[in-house]
C-alpha positions in Angstrom: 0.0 0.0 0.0 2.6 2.6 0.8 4.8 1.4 -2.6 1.0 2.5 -4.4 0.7 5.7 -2.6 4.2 6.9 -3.1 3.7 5.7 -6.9 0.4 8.2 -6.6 2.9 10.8 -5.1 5.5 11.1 -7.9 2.9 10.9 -10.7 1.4 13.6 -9.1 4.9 15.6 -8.6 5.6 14.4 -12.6 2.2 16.1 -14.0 2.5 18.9 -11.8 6.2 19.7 -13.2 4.6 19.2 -16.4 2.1 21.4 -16.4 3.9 24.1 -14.8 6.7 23.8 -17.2 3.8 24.0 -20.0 2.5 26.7 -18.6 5.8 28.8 -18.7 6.5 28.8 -22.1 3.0 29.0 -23.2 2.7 31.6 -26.0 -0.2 33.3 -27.3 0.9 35.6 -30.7 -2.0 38.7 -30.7 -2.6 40.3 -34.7 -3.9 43.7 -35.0 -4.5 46.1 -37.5 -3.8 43.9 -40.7 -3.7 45.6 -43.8 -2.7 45.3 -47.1 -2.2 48.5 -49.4 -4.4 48.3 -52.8 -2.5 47.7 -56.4 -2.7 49.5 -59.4 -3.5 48.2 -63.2 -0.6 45.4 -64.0 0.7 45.6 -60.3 1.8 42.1 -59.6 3.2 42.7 -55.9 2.1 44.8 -52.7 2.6 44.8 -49.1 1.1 43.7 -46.3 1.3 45.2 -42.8 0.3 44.7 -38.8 1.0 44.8 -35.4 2.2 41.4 -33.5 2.4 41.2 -29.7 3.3 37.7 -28.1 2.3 36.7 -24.5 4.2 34.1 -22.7 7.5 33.1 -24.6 9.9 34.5 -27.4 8.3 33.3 -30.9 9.6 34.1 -34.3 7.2 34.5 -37.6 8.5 32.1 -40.0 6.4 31.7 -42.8 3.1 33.6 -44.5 0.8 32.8 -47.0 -2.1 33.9 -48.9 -4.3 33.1 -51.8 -4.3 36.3 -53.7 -0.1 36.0 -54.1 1.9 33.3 -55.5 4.8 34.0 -53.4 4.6 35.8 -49.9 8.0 36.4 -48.4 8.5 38.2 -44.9 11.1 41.2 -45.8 12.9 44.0 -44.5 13.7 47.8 -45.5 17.1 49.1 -44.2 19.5 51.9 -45.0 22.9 50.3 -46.5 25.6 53.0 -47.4 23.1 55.8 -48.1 20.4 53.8 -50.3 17.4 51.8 -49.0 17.5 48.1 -49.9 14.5 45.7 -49.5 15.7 42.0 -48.3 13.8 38.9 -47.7 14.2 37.6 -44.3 15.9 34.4 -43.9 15.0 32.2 -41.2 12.1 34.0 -39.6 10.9 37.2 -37.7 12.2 36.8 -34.3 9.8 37.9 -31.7 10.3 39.0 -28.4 7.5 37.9 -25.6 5.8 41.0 -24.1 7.4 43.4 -26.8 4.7 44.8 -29.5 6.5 44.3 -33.1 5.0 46.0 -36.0 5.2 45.5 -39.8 5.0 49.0 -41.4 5.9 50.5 -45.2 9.2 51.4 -44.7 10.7 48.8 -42.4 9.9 44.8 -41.6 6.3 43.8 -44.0 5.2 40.9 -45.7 6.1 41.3 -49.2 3.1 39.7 -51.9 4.0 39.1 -55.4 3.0 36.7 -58.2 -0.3 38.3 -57.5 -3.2 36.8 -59.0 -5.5 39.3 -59.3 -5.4 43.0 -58.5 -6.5 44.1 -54.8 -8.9 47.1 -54.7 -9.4 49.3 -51.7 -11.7 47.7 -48.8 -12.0 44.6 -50.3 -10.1 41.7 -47.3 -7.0 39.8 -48.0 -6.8 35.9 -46.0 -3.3 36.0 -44.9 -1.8 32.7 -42.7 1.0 33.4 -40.4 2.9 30.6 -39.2 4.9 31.0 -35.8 7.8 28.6 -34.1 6.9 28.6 -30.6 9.6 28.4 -27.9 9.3 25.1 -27.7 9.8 24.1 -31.6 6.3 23.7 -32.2 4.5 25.8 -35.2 1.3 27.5 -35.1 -0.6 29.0 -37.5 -3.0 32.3 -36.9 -5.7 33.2 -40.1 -6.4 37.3 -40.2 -8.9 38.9 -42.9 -6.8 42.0 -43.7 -8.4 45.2 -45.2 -7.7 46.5 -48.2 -6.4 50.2 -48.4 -5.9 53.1 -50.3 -2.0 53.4 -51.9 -1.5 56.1 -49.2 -2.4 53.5 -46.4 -5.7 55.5 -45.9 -8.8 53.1 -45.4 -11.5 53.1 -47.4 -14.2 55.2 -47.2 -17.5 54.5 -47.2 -20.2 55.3 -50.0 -20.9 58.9 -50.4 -18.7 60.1 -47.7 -15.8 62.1 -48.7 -12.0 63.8 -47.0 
């Protein structure tokens, strides 16, 4: 009876350590304000744009996709002696937990070309991001993105004008 209850014991201890551990690097990316700006006549690439928080552990954005583009690569804008160059990002986005990241024209955005049709202001784009948690394993988050204006304006509704 006692070799049963200390097996009870340590099973006990075992899920607890488990679940505590699972609980520390549990990670939660947020998405806000996804957009995407509108093409023009022949355009066949445009950018997409948002706001990433993660809750929990570090993450990093490896991979997005979406239906309107044939390729969809996650790139950067930096100054590099005097000129701005655009680069794809090799290996991922990292992302640091409690820090708010954003993906904005001029710096880190998802980058959609191939496209197979042209995108018109308010119309929504499905974009799928794909993160590597902490602990290796990949998630995936679906956002509807708004279409907007080449200026990065939203769309306005009927009859309403600036």
């Amino acid at each position: 009876m006692t070799r049963f209850l200390n097996l009870i014991r340590l099973t006990t201890i075992l899920l607890s350590a488990a679940l505590i551990n699972g609980a520390a690097t549990a990670q939660t990316v947020t998405v806000a304000d996804a957009w995407v700006r509108a093409t023009v006549a022949a355009q066949r690439a445009t950018g997409a744009f948002l706001k990433l928080t993660v809750q929990g552990a570090d993450a990093t954005l490896i991979a997005v996709t979406s239906p309107v583009a044939g390729v969809t690569q996650i790139h950067e804008m930096a100054m590099s002696e005097g000129v701005m160059r655009m680069r794809e990002v090799k290996g991922g986005m990292p992302l640091k937990a409690g820090q708010n990241f954003e993906l904005k024209p001029g710096g880190y955005h998802i980058m959609m070309m191939d496209l197979k049709q042209p995108v018109k202001a308010g119309d929504r784009v499905p974009l799928t991001l794909t993160f590597k948690q902490a602990n290796g394993q990949q998630t995936t988050t679906h956002v509807d993105a708004e279409v907007r204006g080449l200026n990065g304006q939203a769309a306005m509704p009927h009859g309403k004008t600036h």
